[in-house]
C-alpha positions, 0 to 999 in steps of 0.5 A: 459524480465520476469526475469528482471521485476520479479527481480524488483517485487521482491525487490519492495515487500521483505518489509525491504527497509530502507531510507538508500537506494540508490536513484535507489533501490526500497523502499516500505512502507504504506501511510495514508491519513487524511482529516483535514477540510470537509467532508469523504464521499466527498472524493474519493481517489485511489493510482495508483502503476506503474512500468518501465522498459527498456521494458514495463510499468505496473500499477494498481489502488487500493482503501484504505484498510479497517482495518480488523480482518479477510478476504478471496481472491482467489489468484494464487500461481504459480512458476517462469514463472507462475501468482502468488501472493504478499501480502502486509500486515500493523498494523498502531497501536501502539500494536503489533501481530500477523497474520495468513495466511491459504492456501487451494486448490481447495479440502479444503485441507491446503497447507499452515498454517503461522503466521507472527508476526507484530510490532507496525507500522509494515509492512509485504511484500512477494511473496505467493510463496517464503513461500514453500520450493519447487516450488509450482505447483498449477494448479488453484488458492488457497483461502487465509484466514486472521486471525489476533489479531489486525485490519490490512489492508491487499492488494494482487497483482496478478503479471503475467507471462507476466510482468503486475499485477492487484489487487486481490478483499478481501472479509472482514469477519470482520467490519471494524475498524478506522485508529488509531490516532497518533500524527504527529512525526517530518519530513520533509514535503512539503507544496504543490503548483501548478505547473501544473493543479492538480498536486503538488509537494514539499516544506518546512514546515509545521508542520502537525495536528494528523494522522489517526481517522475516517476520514483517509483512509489507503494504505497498498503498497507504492512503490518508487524507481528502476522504481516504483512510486506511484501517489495518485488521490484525489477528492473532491465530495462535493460543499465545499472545502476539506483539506487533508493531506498524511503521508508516513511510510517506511516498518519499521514504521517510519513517513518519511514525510508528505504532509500537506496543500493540498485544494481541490475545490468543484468538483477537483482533486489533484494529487501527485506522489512519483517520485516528491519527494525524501523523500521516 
């Protein structure tokens, strides 16, 4: 049973999915979400990752990933059967760079020194562990430091010996920056109805406004696919109603579809899943 749940971990976070991909393979990318009428300080947004198996179901909710130049977690960094760690990391910008990862044990001794380069757009995905060149054996956790060039948004994942994973808490060593504007290239996209309280599902087309800008929030892990899905809860705090938009991104940077038109009422929530759709 672990292996098998390990095997989808795995291929869900390699992060080289591309849209070519058959429907049942699991494909990975990023999301931003920008508000386009309201307020920012209103909303509250989470992203919920969930994985199925024949023999169990695992998820985790995460909150948007500040951009940042610098930043630290503890993180386990253990061998097959043992907790370890994944690391997703995104560059939403349209210049490239570089990021530095740096390991050390409980001593302050480095055990591990890797620059990972990033691409316009690019997003970067990997078990902790596969960057050793013989099983780790680490007996307590490791302290990770991110250093990077440009502002990325960086998420870790704490994936058990038992089959569940649970988000790793970032200390930011940096202040944090907007999410850059871009302009919205055409996709498809899906014109969001009812068709249950709360939850939307997809139709054509509508030309999105700009993506990104102070007033968007970026998720750094999304996952779709070979039984993952991630479902985005979005609620509106404020005495007016809010209108939203979600952009989605494959691992390669590519804008592959956008959710426009969503309307939230004064104290609602609005709910979308990427298994509703298969555009990503």
């Amino acid at each position: 049973m672990r292996l098998a749940i390990r095997a989808l971990i795995m291929l869900c976070l390699c992060g080289d999915f591309l849209s070519v991909f058959a429907e049942d393979t699991p494909r990975s990318g990023f999301a931003i979400v920008t508000l386009v009428s309201g307020n920012i300080a209103g909303l509250i947004v989470t992203e919920t990752l969930t994985n199925t198996t024949p023999f169990a179901v695992a998820h985790t909710t995460v909150a948007p990933s500040p951009l940042i130049t610098s930043a630290s977690m503890i993180v386990p960094v253990g061998g097959p059967g043992q907790d370890t760690s994944g690391v997703a990391i995104t560059n939403p910008s349209a210049s490239p760079g570089g990021v530095n990862l740096l390991l050390t044990d409980r001593l302050g001794q480095v055990v591990l020194n890797l620059n990972v380069p990033i691409g316009p757009n690019g997003h970067f995905s990997r078990f902790l562990n596969e960057f050793f060149t013989a099983e780790p054996e680490f007996t307590t956790p490791l302290l990770l430091t991110m250093s990077s060039e440009i502002p990325v948004a960086i998420l870790a994942l704490n994936f058990r010996a038992g089959g569940d994973f649970t988000a790793i808490p970032l200390t930011s060593l940096s202040t944090p920056t907007p999410v850059p504007i871009q302009p919205a290239t055409p996709t498809p996209t899906f014109t969001t109805v009812s068709a249950l309280p709360g939850f939307g599902i997809g139709l054509p087309p509508t030309p999105p406004p700009t993506i990104g800008g102070f007033a968007s929030l970026l998720f750094t892990q999304v996952a779709t696919g070979g039984g993952w899905s991630t479902e985005f809860a979005i609620a509106n705090t404020t005495f007016g109603i809010q209108e939203v938009q979600i952009d989605f991104f494959t691992a390669d940077g590519v804008h592959i579809a956008s959710v426009p038109n969503i309307s939230i009422p004064v104290q609602g929530v609005f709910f979308f899943n990427t298994g509703q759709t298969q555009f990503f």
